[in-house]
C-alpha positions as CSV (number, residue, x, y, z in Angstrom):
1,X,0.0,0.0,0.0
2,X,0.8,3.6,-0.6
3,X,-0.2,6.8,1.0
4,X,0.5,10.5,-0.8
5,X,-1.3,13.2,0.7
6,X,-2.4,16.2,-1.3
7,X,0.8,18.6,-0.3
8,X,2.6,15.9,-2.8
9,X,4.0,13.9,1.5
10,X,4.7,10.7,0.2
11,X,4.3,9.0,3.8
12,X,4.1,5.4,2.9
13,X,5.5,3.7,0.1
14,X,5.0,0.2,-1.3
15,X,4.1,-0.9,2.7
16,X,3.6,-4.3,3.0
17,X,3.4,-6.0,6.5
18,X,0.9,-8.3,8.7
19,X,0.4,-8.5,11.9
20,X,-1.7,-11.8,13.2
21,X,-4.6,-11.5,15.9
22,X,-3.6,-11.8,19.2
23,X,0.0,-10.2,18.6
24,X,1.1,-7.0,20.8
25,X,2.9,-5.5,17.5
26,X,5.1,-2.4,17.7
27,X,5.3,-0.4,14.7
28,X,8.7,1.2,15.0
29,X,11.4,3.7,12.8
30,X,12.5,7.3,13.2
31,X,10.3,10.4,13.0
32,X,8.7,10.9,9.8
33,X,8.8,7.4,9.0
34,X,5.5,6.7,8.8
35,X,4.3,4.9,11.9
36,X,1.3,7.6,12.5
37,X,-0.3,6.9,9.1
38,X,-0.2,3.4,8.6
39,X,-1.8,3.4,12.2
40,X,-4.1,5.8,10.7
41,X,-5.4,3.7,7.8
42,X,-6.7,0.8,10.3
43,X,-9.6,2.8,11.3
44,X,-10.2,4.5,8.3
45,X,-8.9,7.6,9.3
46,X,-6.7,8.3,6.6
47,X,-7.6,5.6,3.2
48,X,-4.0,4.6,1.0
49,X,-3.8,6.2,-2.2
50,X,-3.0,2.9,-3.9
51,X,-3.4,-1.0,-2.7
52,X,-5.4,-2.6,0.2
53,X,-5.3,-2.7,4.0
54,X,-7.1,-5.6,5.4
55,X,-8.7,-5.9,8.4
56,X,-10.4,-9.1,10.1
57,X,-10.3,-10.2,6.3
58,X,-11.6,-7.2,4.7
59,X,-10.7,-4.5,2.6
60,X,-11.0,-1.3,4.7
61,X,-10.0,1.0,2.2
62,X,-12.4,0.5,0.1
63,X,-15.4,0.7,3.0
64,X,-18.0,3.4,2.2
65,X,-18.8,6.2,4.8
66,X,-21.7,4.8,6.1
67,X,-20.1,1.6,7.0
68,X,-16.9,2.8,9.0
69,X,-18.1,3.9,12.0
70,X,-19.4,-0.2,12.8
71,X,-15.7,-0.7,11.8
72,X,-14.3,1.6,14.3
73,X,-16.7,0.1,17.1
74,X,-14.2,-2.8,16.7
75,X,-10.9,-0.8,16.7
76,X,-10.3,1.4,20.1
77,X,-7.5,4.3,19.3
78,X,-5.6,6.1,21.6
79,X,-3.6,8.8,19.3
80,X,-1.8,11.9,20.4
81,X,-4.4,14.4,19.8
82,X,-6.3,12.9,22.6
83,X,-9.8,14.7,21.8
84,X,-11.0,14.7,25.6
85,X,-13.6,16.5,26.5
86,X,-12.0,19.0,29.1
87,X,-15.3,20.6,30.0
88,X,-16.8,17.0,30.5
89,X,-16.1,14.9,33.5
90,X,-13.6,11.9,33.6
91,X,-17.2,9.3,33.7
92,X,-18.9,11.9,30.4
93,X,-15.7,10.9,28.3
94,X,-15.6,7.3,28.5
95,X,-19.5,7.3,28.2
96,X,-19.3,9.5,25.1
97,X,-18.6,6.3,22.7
98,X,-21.0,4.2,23.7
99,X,-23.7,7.2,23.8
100,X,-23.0,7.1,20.0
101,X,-23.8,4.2,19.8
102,X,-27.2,3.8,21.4
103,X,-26.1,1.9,24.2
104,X,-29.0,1.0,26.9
105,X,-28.2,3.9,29.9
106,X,-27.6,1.3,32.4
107,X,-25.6,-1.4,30.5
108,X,-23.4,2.3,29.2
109,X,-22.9,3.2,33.0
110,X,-22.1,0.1,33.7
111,X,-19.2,-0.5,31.1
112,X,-17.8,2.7,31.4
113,X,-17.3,2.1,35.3
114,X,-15.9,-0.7,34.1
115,X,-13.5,0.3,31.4
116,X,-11.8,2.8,34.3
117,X,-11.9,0.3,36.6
118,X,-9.4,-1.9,34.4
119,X,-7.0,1.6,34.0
120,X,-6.8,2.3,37.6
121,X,-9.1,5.5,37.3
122,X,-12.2,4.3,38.9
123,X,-12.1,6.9,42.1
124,X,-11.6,9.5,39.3
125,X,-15.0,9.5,37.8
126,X,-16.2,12.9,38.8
127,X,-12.6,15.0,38.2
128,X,-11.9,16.8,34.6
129,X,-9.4,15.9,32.5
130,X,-7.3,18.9,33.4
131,X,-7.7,18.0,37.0
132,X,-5.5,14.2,35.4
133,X,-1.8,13.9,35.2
134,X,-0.7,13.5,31.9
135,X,-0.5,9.4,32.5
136,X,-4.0,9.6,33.7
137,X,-5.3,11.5,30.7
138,X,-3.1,8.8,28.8
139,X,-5.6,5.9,30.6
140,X,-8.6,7.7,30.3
141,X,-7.8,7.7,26.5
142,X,-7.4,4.0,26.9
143,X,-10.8,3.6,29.2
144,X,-12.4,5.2,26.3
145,X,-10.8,3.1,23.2
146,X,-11.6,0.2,24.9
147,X,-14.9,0.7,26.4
148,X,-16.5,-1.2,23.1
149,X,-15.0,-3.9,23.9
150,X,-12.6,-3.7,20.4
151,X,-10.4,-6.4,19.3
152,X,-8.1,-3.9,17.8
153,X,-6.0,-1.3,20.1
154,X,-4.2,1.3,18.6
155,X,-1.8,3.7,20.0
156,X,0.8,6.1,18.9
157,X,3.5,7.2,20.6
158,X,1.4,6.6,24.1
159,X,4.9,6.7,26.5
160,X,6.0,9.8,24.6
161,X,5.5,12.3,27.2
162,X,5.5,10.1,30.6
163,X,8.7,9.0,32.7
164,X,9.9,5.9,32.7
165,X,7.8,4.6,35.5
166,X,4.4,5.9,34.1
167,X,5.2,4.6,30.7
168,X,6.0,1.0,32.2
169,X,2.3,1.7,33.9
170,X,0.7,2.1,30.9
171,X,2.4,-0.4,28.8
172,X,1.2,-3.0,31.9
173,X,-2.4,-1.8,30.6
174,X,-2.0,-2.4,27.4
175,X,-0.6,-5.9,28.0
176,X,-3.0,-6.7,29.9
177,X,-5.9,-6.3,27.1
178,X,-3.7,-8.3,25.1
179,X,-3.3,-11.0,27.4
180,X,-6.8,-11.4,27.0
181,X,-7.1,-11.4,23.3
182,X,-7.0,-7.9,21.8
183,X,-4.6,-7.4,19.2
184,X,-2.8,-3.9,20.7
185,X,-0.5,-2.2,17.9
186,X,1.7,0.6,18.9
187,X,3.4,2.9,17.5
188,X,6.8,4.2,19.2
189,X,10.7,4.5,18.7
190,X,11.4,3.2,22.2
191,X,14.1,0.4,21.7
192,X,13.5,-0.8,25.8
193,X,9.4,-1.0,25.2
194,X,9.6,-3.1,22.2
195,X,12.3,-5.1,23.7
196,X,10.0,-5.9,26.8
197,X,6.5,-6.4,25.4
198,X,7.1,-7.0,21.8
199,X,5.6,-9.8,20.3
200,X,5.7,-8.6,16.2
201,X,7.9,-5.6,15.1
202,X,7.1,-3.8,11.9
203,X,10.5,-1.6,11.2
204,X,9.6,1.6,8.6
205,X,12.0,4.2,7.1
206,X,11.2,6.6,5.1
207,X,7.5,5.1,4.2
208,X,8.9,1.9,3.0
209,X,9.0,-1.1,5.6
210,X,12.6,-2.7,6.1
211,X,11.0,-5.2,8.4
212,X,7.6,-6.4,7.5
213,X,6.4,-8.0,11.0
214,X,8.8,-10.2,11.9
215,X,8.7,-11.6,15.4
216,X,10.5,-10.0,18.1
């Protein structure tokens, strides 16, 4: 796959990788390289300018509009313009998706208490987002990707702004959901976080992929 956007950024070129259900994939190379987009194209976000990207066996890329938000109910993202609702309580924002959605009141309530229950914010339900340190905001992101229940968790460069003990934190989350079945793909250039939790690495340079998701 290829992805050129309209300022002539060529930010992927002739991509190819997999990465199998179940894995906790790392998508890895230097800045600019094109971890963000091809992140991006999972959900529909951003769609390839050439070839396919597959997703539970289908052709996302070629979805139309009205079908990509049931995609995306499958797919939790946690990207670094987090999107939080700062004038909205920590309990509104992990509600929000599911609100969307149609979700019965009760059974919503009762997932979103959940959801921050499983990223160690369920004493923060009544606090703003500004109130959060930046790892909390960083969870609440997560409460809200995941409160669908997705099989898919994406995040980019999660760890970029956390110390080494909060980014160790977070990645414990994310392992978690993966140790009990969902596929979590990261993006990051942090040589110590692949090394620990890695279980497919997808190396990119310059939009092309050196490494096409070859185990850890």
């Amino acid at each position: 796959m290829a992805k050129r956007y309209p300022d002539g950024l060529e930010a992927l070129r002739e991509a190819s990788f997999a990465i199998e259900s179940g894995d906790f994939a790392f998508v890895t190379g230097h800045s600019g390289a094109g971890k963000t987009t091809a992140l991006r194209l999972i959900p529909v976000i951003e769609r390839p300018t050439s070839g396919t990207v597959v997703v539970h066996g289908q052709n996302v890329g070629a979805l139309r509009a009205a079908a990509i938000p049931y995609l995306r109910r499958n797919v939790g993202v946690v990207f670094q313009d987090q999107k939080l609702l700062h004038d909205r309580p920590v309990f509104d924002n992990v509600m929000l998706p599911l609100v969307v959605c149609g979700s019965a009141p009760g059974e919503a309530a009762r997932r979103a208490r959940a959801a921050l229950d499983k990223v160690g914010l369920a004493g923060r339900e009544k606090a703003l987002p500004i109130a959060l340190s930046g790892g909390e905001q960083q969870r609440l992101c997560i409460a809200r990707a995941v409160v669908n229940r997705p099989s898919i968790l994406l995040a980019d460069e999660p760890t970029a702004n956390l110390d080494p003990e909060g980014a160790a934190e977070l990645m414990d989350i994310f392992r978690a959901f993966n140790q009990v079945g969902v596929t979590v793909v990261v993006a990051t250039h942090d040589a110590s976080l692949i090394e620990r939790y890695a279980t497919r690495v997808v190396h990119l340079s310059h939009g092309r992929v050196i490494d096409g998701g070859s185990p850890a």
